[in-house]
Phi, psi and omega in degrees: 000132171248143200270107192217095155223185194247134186284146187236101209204146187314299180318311180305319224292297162299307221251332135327253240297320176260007180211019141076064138244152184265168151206140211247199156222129202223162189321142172311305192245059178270145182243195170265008172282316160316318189271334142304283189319296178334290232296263184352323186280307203285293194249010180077035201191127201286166186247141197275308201236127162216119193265123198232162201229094148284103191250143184273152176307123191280175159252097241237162220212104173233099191116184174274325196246321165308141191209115174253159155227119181318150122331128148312106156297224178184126193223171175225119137273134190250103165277130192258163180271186215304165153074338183275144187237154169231116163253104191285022174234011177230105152288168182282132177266000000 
């Protein structure tokens, strides 16, 4: 099963409005074939490119004596080609 929603962040937010790319944050061990396919499945819509991003599990301070660790994550950026738009609050039916 892939873990595939979009991520919503200022950053993503800008980097959408100026070079039409989306970010989705998708399973560790998802690839980019994988990631095409969702994205074809989930929302109807071809993908040119997708370049994915492994961030490491951080290490966070909870209490005075406790020391946790976030998971590891995944990002996927996704490019569509010219003219194609993505509404990341409508799947495809």
């Amino acid at each position: 099963m892939l873990k595939f929603f979009p991520l919503v962040t200022e950053k993503a937010a800008n980097i959408q409005a100026k070079a039409g790319k989306y970010t989705f944050i998708v399973s560790n061990n998802a690839n980019k074939i994988m990631v095409k396919q969702a994205l074809e499945k989930f929302y109807g819509v071809k993908a040119i490119d997708v370049n994915i991003i492994n961030l490491p599990g951080k290490t966070r301070v909870a209490g005075r004596k406790e020391i946790t660790k976030r998971a590891p994550t995944k990002k996927a950026i996704v490019t569509l080609k010219k003219g194609q738009t993505l509404d990341v609050n409508k799947l495809k039916t």
